[in-house]
Every structure is written in C-alpha cells, then in structure tokens.
C-alpha positions as CSV (number, residue, x, y, z in Angstrom):
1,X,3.1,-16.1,101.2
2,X,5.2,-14.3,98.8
3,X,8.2,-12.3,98.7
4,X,9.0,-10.6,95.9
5,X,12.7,-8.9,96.0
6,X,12.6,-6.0,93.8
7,X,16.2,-4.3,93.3
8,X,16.6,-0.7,91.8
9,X,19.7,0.9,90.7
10,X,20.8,4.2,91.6
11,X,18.9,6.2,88.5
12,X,15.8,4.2,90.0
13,X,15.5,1.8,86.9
14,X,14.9,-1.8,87.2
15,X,15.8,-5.4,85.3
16,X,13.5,-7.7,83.7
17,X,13.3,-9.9,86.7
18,X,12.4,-6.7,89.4
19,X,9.5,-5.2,86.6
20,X,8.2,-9.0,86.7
21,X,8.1,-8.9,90.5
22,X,6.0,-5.7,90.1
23,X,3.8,-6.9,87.5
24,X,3.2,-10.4,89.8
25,X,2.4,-8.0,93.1
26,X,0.4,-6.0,91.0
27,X,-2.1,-8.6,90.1
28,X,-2.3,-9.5,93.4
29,X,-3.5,-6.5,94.6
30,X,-5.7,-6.2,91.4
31,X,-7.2,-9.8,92.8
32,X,-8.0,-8.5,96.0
33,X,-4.9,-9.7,97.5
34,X,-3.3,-7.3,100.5
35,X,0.5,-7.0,99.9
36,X,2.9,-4.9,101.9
37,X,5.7,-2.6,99.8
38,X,8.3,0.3,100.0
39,X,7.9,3.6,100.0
40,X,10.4,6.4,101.4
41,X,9.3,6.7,104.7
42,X,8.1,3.3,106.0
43,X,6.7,-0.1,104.6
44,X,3.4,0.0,103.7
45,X,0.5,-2.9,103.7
46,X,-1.8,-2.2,100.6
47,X,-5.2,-2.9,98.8
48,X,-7.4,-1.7,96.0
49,X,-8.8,1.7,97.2
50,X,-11.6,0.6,95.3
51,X,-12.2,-2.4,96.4
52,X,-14.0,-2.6,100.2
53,X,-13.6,-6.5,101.0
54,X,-10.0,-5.9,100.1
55,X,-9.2,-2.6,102.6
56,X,-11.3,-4.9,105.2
57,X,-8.5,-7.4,105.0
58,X,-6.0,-4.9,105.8
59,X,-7.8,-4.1,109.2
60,X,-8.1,-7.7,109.7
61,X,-4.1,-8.3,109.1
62,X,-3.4,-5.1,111.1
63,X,-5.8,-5.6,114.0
64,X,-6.4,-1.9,113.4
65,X,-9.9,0.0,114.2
66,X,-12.5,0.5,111.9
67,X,-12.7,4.1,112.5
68,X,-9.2,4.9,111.8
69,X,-8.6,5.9,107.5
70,X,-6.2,4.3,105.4
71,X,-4.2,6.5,103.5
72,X,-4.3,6.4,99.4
73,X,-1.1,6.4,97.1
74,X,-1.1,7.5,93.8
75,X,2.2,6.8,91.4
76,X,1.5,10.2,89.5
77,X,-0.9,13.4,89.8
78,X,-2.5,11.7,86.2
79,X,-4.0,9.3,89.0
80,X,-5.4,11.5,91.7
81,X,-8.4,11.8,89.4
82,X,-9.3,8.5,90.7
83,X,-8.8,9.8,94.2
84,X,-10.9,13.1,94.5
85,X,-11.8,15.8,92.4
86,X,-8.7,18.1,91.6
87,X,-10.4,21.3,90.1
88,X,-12.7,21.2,93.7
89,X,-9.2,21.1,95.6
90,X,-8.1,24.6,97.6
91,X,-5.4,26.6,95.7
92,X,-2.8,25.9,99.1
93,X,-2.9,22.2,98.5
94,X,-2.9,22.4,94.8
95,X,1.1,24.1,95.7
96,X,1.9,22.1,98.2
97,X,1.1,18.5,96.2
98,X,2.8,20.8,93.3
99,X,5.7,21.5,95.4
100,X,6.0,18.8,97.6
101,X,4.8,15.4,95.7
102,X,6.5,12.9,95.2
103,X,7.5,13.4,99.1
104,X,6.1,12.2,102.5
105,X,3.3,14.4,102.2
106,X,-0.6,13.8,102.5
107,X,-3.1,15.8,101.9
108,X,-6.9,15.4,103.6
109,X,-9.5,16.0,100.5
110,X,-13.4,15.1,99.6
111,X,-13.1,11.7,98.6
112,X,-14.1,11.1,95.4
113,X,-17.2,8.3,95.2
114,X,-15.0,5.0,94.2
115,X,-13.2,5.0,97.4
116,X,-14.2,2.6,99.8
117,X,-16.3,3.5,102.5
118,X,-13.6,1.2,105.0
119,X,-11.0,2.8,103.4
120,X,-12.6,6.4,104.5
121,X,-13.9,4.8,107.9
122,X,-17.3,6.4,106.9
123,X,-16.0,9.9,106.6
124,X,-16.3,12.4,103.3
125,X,-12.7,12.9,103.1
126,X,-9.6,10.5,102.7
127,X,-5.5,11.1,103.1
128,X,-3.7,11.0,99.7
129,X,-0.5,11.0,98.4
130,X,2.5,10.3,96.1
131,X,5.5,8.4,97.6
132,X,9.0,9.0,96.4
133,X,9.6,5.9,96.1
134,X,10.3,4.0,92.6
135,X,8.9,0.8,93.7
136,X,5.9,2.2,95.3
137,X,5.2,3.9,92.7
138,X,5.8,1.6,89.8
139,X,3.4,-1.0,91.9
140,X,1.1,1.4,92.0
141,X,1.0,2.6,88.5
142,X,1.4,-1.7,87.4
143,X,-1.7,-2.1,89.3
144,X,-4.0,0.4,87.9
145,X,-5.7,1.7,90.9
146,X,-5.1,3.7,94.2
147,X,-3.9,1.9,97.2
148,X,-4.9,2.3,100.3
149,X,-2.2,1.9,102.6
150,X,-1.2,2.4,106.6
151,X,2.3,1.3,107.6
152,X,2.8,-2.9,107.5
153,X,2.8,-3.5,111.2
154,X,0.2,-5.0,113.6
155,X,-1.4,-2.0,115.3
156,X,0.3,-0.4,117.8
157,X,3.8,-1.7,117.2
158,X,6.3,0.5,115.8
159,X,6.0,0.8,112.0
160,X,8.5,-1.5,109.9
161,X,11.3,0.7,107.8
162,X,12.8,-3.2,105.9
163,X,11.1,-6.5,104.8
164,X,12.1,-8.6,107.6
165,X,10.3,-6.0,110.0
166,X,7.1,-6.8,108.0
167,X,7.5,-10.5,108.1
168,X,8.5,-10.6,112.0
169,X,4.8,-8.8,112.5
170,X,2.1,-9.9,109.3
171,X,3.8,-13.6,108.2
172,X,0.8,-15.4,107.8
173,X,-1.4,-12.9,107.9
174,X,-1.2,-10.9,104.2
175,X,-0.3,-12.2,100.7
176,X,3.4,-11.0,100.3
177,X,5.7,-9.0,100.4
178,X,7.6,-6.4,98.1
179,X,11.2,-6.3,99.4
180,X,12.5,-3.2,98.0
181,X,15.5,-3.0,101.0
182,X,15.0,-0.2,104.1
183,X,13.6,3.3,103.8
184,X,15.3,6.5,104.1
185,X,13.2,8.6,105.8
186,X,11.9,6.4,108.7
187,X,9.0,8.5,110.3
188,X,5.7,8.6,108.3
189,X,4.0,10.9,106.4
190,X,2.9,14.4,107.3
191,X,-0.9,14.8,107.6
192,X,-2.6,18.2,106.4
193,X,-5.7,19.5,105.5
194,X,-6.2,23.3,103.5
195,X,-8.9,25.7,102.9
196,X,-7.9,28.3,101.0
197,X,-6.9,30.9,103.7
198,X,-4.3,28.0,105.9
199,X,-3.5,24.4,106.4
200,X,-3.7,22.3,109.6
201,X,-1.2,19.4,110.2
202,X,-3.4,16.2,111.9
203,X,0.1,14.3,112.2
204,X,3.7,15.8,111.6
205,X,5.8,13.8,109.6
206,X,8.4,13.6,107.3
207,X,7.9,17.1,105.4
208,X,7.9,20.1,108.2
209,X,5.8,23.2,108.8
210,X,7.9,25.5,108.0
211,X,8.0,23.4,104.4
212,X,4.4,23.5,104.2
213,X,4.0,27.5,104.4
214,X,6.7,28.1,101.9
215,X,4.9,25.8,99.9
216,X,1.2,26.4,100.0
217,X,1.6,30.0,100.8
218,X,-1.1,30.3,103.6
219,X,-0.6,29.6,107.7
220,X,-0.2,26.4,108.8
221,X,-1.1,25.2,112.4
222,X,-0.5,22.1,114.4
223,X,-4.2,20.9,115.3
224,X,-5.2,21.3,118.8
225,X,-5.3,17.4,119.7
226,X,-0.7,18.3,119.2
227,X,-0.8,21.1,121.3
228,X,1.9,23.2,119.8
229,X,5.5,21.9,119.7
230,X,7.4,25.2,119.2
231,X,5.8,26.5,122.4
232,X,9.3,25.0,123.9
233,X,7.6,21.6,125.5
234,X,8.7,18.5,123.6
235,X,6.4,16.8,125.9
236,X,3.3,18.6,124.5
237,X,3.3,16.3,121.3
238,X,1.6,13.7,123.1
239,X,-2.3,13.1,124.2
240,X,-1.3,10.5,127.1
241,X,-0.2,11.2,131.0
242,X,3.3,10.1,132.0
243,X,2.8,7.0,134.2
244,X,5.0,7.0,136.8
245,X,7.7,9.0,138.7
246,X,11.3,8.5,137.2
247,X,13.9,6.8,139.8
248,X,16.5,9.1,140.8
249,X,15.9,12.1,138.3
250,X,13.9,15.3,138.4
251,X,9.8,15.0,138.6
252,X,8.8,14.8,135.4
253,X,6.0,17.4,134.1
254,X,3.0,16.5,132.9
255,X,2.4,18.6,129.6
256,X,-0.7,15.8,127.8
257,X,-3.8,17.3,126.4
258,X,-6.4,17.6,129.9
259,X,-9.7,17.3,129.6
260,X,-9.5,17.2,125.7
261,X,-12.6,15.9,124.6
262,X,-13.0,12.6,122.2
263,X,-12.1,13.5,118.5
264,X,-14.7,11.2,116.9
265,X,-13.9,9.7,114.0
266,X,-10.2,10.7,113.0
267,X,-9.6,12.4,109.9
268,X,-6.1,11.4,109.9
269,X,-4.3,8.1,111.7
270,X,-2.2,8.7,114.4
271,X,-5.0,11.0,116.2
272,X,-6.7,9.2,118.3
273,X,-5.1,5.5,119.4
274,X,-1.6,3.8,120.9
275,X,0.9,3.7,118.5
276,X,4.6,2.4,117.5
277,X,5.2,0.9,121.0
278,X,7.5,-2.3,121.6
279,X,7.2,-4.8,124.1
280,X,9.3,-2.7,126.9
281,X,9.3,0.4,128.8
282,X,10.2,3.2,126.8
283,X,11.7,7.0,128.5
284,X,12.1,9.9,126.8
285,X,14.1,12.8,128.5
286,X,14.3,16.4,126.9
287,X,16.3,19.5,128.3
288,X,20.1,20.6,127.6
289,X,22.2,18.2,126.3
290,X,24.0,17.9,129.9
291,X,21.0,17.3,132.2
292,X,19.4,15.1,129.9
293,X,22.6,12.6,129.9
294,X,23.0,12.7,133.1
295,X,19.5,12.1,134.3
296,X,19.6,9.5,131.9
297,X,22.5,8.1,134.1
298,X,21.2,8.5,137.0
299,X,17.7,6.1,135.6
300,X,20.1,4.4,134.2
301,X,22.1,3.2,137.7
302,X,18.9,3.0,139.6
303,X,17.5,0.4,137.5
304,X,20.7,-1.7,137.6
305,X,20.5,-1.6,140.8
306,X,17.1,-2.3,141.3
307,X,16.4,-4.5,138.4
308,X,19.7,-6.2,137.5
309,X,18.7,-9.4,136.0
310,X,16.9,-6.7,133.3
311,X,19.0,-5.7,130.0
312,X,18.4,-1.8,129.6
313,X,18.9,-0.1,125.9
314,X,20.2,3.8,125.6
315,X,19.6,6.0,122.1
316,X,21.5,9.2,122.9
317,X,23.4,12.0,120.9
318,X,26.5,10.9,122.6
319,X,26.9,7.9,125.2
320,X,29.5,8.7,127.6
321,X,28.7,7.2,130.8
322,X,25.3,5.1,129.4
323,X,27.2,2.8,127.0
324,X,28.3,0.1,130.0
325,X,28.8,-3.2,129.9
326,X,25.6,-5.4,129.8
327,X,24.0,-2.1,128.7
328,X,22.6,-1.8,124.8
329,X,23.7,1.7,123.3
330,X,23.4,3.6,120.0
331,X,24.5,6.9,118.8
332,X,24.6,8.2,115.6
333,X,27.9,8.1,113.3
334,X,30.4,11.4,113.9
335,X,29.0,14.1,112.1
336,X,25.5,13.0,111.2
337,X,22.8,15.3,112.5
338,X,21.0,13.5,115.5
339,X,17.4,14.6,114.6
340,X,17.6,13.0,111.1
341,X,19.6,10.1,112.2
342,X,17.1,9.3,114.7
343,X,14.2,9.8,112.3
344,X,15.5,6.9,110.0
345,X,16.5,5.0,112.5
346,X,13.8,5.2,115.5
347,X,11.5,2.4,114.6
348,X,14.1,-0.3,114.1
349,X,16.2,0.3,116.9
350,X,12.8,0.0,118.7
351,X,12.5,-3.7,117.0
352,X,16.2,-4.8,117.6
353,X,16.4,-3.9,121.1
354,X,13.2,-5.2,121.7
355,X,14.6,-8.1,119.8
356,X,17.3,-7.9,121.8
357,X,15.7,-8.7,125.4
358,X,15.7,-4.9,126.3
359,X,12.8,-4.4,128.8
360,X,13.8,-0.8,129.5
361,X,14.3,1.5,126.2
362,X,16.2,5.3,127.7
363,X,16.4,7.8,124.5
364,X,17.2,11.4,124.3
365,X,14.9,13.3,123.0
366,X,14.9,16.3,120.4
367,X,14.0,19.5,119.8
368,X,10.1,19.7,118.7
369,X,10.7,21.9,115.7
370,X,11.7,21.0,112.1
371,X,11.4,17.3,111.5
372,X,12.1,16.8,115.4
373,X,7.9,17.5,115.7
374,X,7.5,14.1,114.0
375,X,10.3,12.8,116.2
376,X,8.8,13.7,119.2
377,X,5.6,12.6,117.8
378,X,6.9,9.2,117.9
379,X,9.1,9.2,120.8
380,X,5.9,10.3,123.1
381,X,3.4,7.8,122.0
382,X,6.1,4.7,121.7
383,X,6.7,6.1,125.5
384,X,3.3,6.1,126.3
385,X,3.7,9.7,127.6
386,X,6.5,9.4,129.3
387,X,8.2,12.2,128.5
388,X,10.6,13.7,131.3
389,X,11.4,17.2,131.3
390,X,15.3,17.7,132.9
C-alpha cells in the first residue's frame, strides 16, 4: 500500500517531490486503483467516476451500501462538463457553485451519461463538487477525470480528518494514501439540490443555510427526513429514538422523525443509514450552558459509581467539575468559538478517546443553527439518537 506525503506551502504551491506524489496517485486512480486524499473538510477514498469496477471497489473497501451515492469532485468548473450538463443546471445552483466553489458545498444535478451507474446507486442524479483543497484538487486535475469520493472510513465509523485516521480503518484494504496533514473544517460537505424557485439541504454541512440563500437567491429548506433545526430542538436533527433513560439527569425527550416512511434510494449520503459512530456509548446533552454541565455531572458520577472499572471521556465548552482524575476531558483553547472548534475537531476526538479505552463518550451539545446544524448532525447519529434535552 502506498503513502504518498504531499506537503504544500502557505500560498498552496508545491516542490518537485509533492507534484511527483500527485502525478504517482494520479495514475493510480487512472488504473483503476482506489486511493484515499485531502480535501478541506475530511479525507476522502476515491475512484474514476467513470470507471464502474473502480467505484465498486470503494464499496468493497468501505463496506458501504450499494444504494447510498458517492459524491464526485471536480478540481475546476472547466471539469464539471464531465459531470452533468451545465447550461441544463437551475439559475440558484449556477450562484451558489459561483459563489460558493471551491468550498464544502455539493450540489444534487442530472448526471451526465459517463458516470457510473455504482457511483449514482442507479439514480438520474449525482452530488458534485469542488474542494478547497490544493491537493485534492491538483490530484484531481493530474488525473483527468472526476472522482467519486465518500469520506475514507469503514462505514459507520466516524469520518477520518488526517492520514493515520485512514490507515487505522482501510490499511489493507485500498491502494494508498495521499497524506496531505489534517483538514480544517472537520464536518463534511453540505448536500443541496435547486429548482429554480428554492434549494433543499439533504445533509447540512460545512457551508450553512443562511449561506446558501444569500447565495443562490431563492428559499432554502432542511428536507423533511431533518426535521427543522431552528425550530429550537437540537435533538430533531436525527432520524433514530434515544435508547435508554439517562442515570441521574432529567428524562430525555424524544424529538426522532415517527412514523417517517422509508426514503428509497437516497439522493444524498447521510440520509438514510448509521453513521460516524465509535466503538462506545456516545451522550449528547443540549439546554443552557448551566443544566447541560451539570447534568453532565450528575451522568458523569453515576457511572463512576456504577461502572468504575470503565474510563468515561467529556467534550464540553468548559470542564469544571467533569475534568477528574481518571476522567478524559477536552475543551476548546480560551477564546476559540466552541461550535467551530468542535466542528474540526469532532471526529478525531471520537477516534482518540475511542483509542483511548473510553467506553462512555459525554459531549455538550450546540445550538442547531449556523454551522451547529451539521454539528448536531453528527453529534445525534454518532449518539445513536441519544440526545438529552436539560
């Protein structure tokens, strides 16, 4: 398996060894290969989009579902030709790529007919987008074709935002590996799809709503399978029933998606199965600063007590009274904004304390608005619902 370590100074240029990296990775994925690689908000694992044996592989490696898409990246609009057919587009996504690209945006559009039918899981339409990234996009452009490309984790585990992430999951199991050192933004992509009077966001990510109207001009609405995260329940961005009463702490509400009925075939991934979970029990707890912290103390002394032999992790705007000794803690440095400092950071403090021995993972939620939609995205399904309102 290879590793190829890419380095890229600050104006995003690279030396003769890092371009001969690229142009190595490149012909690996022009062979077929599957190779995962950097882009801004997490590592992806990618193949020709035009090339079906190849985007098979990437299931295989992934253990994902044949009916969830693959998302294509482009390195500039010159390629997204070879995607779909531009002049057919809606006027809303036309601004929004305009506005938003390169950026951790994608956009649901008619696939055009050279992308694979496993890369579209059998639907007419496929995610694409352009990812701020220098590496990802100089791959990209090096390789001469679109890449299909979900995040480089086995499925269901929490998506991997370094190299080492990647290895710990798919060594063995891909090609190689473009180490290009961690991403910045840490929570994937936003889905959306446009007509021409509003959007609809299939998975909130790293470019907000309110973004998305300035940018496209028309409405833009969570689809219903989200329920609506500014209707003030943080709990109501995930499909999935809390399982279990919390020890010690209010009843937690149950605010999942009843009775919703199957979605088919997602349009976007993220819809429709479990995702970035680690091998523990993970909590979330929203509410005022105050009762959140301390009914994360309170769950926090009745599992010592119960289960002391257990080694319990707690992510939390400030830790006073959870960071104890035996316990695993993290807060973000004085002055940086919790919401974004929880957003780059979410998915590998999942993998160290997981690495760590942690069975039980305690983290303070957000606010569902602004980026904190795709944080709460996250939170609730690596929770597996559990989502306790204080």
């Amino acid at each position: 398996m290879n590793v190829w370590r890419v380095h890229v100074d600050a104006d995003g240029n690279m030396d003769e060894a890092a371009q001969a990296a690229i142009a190595d990775a490149a012909a690996c994925l022009r062979a077929g290969g599957v190779i995962a690689f950097p882009t801004e908000t997490v590592y992806g694992l990618g193949a020709n989009a035009w090339d079906d044996a190849a985007a098979r592989k990437v299931f295989q490696a992934k253990g994902r579902p044949a009916d969830n898409p693959l998302i294509v990246h482009i390195a500039d609009m010159d390629m997204l030709g070879m995607v779909t057919c531009p002049d057919a587009l809606p006027e809303p996504a036309r601004r929004a790529m305009a506005a938003l690209w390169p950026g951790p945006l994608t956009v649901i559009v008619p696939a055009g007919p050279r992308i694979a039918a496993t890369v579209r899981a059998g639907l007419p339409t496929v995610g694409v987008r352009l990812p701020d990234h220098p590496v990802a996009r100089a791959l990209i452009r090096a390789a001469g074709c679109p890449v299909a490309a979900p995040s480089a984790n086995r499925s269901g585990r929490p998506s991997p935002t370094d190299a080492a992430a990647v290895l710990a999951d798919l060594a063995g199991r891909i090609d190689g590996v473009v180490d290009g050192g961690p991403c910045q933004v840490g929570v994937e992509s936003t889905v959306v799809a446009f007509t021409a009077e509003r959007g609809v966001i299939y998975r909130p990510g790293g470019v907000t709503r309110e973004a998305l109207m300035a940018a496209s001009g028309v409405p833009v609405d969570w689809h219903g399978h989200l329920l609506r995260p500014d209707a003030g329940l943080a709990a109501a961005m995930m499909q999935s029933d809390i399982e279990g009463e919390p020890p010690g702490v209010p009843r937690a509400e149950r605010h999942a998606a009843s009775g919703a009925p199957d979605l088919g075939p997602p349009p976007s991934p993220g819809m429709k199965y479990r995702h970035y979970a680690p091998d523990a029990d993970v909590h979330v707890f929203v509410g005022p600063n105050g009762r959140v912290l301390a009914a994360m103390r309170a769950w926090l002394a009745t599992l010592r007590a119960r289960h002391p032999e257990d080694t319990v992790a707690v992510i939390a705007e400030r830790t006073e009274g959870l960071a104890q000794a035996g316990v695993l803690a993290w807060s973000p440095p004085p002055g940086t904004p919790y919401t974004e400092a929880l957003a780059r950071e979410i998915y590998r403090l999942l993998r160290a304390f997981e690495a760590q021995g942690a069975r039980h993972i305690l983290v303070q939620g957000v606010a569902p608005d602004g980026l904190g939609a795709a944080v709460m995205n996250r939170l609730a399904k690596a929770a597996s619902g559990r989502v306790h309102l204080v």
